[in-house]
C-alpha positions, 0 to 999 in steps of 0.5 A, spaced: 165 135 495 164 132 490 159 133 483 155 126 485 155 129 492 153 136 490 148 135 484 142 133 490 142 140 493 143 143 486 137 140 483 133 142 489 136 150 488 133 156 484 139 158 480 147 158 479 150 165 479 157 168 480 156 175 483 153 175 491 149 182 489 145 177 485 144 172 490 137 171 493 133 165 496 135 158 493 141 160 490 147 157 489 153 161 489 160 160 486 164 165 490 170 166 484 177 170 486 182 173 482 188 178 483 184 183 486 177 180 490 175 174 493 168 173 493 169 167 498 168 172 503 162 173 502 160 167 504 156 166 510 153 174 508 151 169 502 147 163 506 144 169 510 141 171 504 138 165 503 143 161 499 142 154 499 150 153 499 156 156 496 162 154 493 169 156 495 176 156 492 179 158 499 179 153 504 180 158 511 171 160 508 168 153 508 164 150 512 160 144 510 156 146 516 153 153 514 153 149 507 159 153 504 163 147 500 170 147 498 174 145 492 180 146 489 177 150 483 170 153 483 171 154 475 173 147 474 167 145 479 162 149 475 164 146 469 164 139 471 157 141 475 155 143 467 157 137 463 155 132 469 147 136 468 147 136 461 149 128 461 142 128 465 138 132 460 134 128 453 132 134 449 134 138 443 140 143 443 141 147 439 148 150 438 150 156 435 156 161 434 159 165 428 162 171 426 156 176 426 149 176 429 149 170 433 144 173 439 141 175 435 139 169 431 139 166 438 134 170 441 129 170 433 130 162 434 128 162 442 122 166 440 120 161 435 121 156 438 117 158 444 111 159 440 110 151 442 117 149 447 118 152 454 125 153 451 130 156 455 136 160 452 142 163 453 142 170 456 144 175 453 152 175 451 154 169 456 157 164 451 164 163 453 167 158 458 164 161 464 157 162 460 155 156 457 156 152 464 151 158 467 146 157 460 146 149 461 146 149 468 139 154 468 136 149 463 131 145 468 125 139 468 121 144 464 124 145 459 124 141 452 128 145 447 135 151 449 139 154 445 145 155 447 150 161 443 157 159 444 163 165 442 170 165 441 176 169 440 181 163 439 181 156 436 180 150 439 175 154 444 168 152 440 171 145 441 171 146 449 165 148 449 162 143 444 165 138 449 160 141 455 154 144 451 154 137 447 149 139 441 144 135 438 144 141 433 148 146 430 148 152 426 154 157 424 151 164 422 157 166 417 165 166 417 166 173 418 173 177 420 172 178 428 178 177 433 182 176 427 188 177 432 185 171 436 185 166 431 190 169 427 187 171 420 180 169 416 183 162 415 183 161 422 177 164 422 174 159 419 178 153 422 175 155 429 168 157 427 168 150 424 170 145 429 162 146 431 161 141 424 166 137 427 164 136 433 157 134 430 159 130 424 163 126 429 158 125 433 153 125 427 149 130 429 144 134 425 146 141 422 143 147 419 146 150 413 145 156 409 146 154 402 147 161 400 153 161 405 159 157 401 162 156 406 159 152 409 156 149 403 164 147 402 165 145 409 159 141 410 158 137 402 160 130 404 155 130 410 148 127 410 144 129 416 143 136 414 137 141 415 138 146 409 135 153 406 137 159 402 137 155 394 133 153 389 134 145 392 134 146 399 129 143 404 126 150 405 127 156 400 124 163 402 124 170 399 127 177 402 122 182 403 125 190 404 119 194 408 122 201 409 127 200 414 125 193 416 127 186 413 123 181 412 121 174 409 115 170 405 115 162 405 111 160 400 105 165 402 106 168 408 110 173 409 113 175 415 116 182 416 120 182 422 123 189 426 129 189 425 135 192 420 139 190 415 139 185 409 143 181 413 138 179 418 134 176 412 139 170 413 138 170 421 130 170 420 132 164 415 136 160 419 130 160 426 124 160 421 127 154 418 128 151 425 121 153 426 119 149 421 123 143 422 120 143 429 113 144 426 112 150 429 105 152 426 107 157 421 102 162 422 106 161 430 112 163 426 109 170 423 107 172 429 113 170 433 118 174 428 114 180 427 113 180 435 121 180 437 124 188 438 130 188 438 133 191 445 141 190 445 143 195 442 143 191 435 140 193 428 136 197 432 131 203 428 129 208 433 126 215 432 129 220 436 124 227 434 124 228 426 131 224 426 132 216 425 137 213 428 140 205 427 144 204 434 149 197 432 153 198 437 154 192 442 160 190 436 163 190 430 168 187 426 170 189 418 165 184 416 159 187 420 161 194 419 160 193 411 154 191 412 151 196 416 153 201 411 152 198 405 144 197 409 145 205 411 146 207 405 139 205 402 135 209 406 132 215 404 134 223 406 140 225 409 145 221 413 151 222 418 155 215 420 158 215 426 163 210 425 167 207 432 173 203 432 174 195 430 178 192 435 181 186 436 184 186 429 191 185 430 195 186 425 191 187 419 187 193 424 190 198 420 188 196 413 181 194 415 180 201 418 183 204 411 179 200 407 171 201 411 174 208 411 175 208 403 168 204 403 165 209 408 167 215 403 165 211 396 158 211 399 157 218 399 154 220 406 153 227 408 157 225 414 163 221 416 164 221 424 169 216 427 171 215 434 177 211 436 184 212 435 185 206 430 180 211 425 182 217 428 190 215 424 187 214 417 182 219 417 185 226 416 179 230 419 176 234 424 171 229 424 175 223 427 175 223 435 179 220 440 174 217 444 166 218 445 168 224 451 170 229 445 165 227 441 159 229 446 162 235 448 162 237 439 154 234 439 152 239 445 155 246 441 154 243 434 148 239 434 147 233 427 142 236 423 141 230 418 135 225 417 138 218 419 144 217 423 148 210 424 152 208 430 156 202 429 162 200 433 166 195 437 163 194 444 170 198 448 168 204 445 161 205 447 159 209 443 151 209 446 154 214 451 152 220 445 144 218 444 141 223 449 146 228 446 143 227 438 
């Protein structure tokens, strides 16, 4: 089986997916194996399901017959079957990574843009070499517009997935410090990050620059085919607007104060209402679209919880997240308790970074200081540092946080949503 072959029976299907639980009729399954599991064995329970065929790396499970194919790597095969599609497909792709809110500014854009496209996007955190292939291969006739998110822990990785998505716009929300063990240090940060600008710029492309962001005012300053906010100069200026807990912004005189946290997200609802504008989505579309979005992914949430509010960040973090969620927290009125969980993926630098968002934590005067994790747990010298979210919960059932606010931010291993109900 070849992609010219296969590419008829996978536009005839309904969609692509990789666990056989989530075959239904019309599907097509990539039935993957590893050290412990073969999903080829799965096959024919697949086609009974009602796949339309299934592709399988282990020859002894295919049957051309039953429509369960052969070939030597189904995850090469995904991404040749990707890039294949995506050489069909005459519409905009907008490509987007970054250090910190890249779903977020994913999702705010696709809202935005939905106002006037039938826009598909990726879903949820599938932004690596197994989900873009997925995103790509989910964007279908009737679709005019997708956003596809692109992650990376090491360099040349954006470059791959470039290589596959092919976007005709391109956007980098920071240069922030995550996975620096990956890309070894904030330089190879930005080194990585930026092969996004290279792969438009040598396809010239169109990108879309925050020109409050040096960074990519630096990396960008010789190229011309560029979309701009954030300066005096730039093809779109906006005003930040703090309404209580929430952020918002006003282009010329509207004003659009969206239900998200953080001063931060003020670049990110910049960054999709400048797309919007760029794609003459009416503006008044916008407001309604931005100021509709709710946060649902455990990210710059605000929930209310009996007399408490809770600010739940806890999907990720990196130093450059974590200081902003605290210079953010520190803000809102009565008392606070932080409830700081481990960066990982830090490397070398774990330690000092750990220190210096401690010492910052400690600077800001909170009411409470709780850390999870053992990375915090060896720099702070507390009864309130616990190895992991099991000690803490079994604190919260006898000593219960009595504070107004309380902020959970942490990396996603430490899984610090576990102690919501326990608050």
């Amino acid at each position: 089986m070849n992609i010219e072959q296969f590419y008829p029976i996978f536009l005839k299907s309904k969609n692509i997916v990789i666990d056989s639980r989530k075959v239904e009729t019309g599907s097509v399954l990539f039935a993957f194996s590893g050290e412990n599991f073969n999903a080829a064995e799965k096959s024919q329970e697949a086609i009974d399901k009602g796949a339309v065929a299934v592709i399988v790396e282990d020859e002894k499970f295919a049957d051309a017959n039953k429509s369960i194919y052969y070939v030597p790597s189904t995850l090469i095969f995904l991404q040749q079957l990707s890039i294949y599609h995506r050489n069909q497909l005459h519409i905009p792709i907008i490509g987007l990574t970054g250090s910190n809110g890249k779903t977020t500014t994913k999702e705010l854009i696709s809202t935005v843009l939905s106002a006037k496209f039938n826009t598909q996007h990726t879903l949820g955190n599938l932004n690596n070499h197994i989900g873009v292939p997925l995103t790509l291969l989910s964007i279908r006739s009737q679709h005019q517009i997708a956003v596809v998110e692109m992650g990376a822990n090491h360099q040349k990785e954006i470059q791959m997935l470039c290589k596959m998505a092919k976007p005709t716009i391109g956007y980098i929300t920071n240069f922030g410090k995550a996975h620096l063990d990956g890309f070894g240090g904030f330089e190879g940060v930005i080194k990585g990050k930026s092969e996004l600008y290279d792969y438009l710029i040598e396809n010239e492309q169109q990108i879309l620059i925050n020109e409050n962001d040096p960074i990519q005012k630096e990396k960008t300053k010789n190229y011309s085919s560029k979309i701009t906010f954030g300066a005096a100069e730039s093809d779109y200026q906006f005003e930040p607007i703090f309404q209580k807990h929430f952020v918002g912004i006003q282009y010329e005189i509207t004003k659009i104060v969206s239900q998200l946290t953080g001063k931060y997200n003020y670049d990110n609802i910049s960054a999709a209402v400048a797309l919007g504008l760029y794609f003459e989505v009416e503006i008044p579309d916008i407001k309604t679209a931005i100021e509709s979005y709710v946060p649902s992914n455990m990210r710059s949430q605000v929930q209310k919880k009996g007399n408490k509010t809770l600010v739940l960040d806890t999907y990720n973090a990196n130093p450059s997240s974590m200081l902003v969620s605290l210079e953010n927290f520190k803000s809102f009125e009565g008392s606070k308790t932080i409830i700081i969980g481990d960066m990982l993926e830090l490397g070398a630098e774990s330690v000092q970074e750990h220190q210096s968002i401690l010492g910052f934590a400690k600077s800001c005067d909170f009411d409470e200081i709780i850390t999870v994790g053992p990375h915090f747990q060896s720099v702070y010298d507390s009864e309130n540092a616990y190895q992991n979210t099991s000690e803490l919960i079994e604190r919260l059932k006898d000593n219960p946080i009595h504070n107004d606010n309380i902020l959970l931010k942490a990396s996603r291993g430490i899984a610090l949503e576990k102690i919501i109900k326990f608050l």
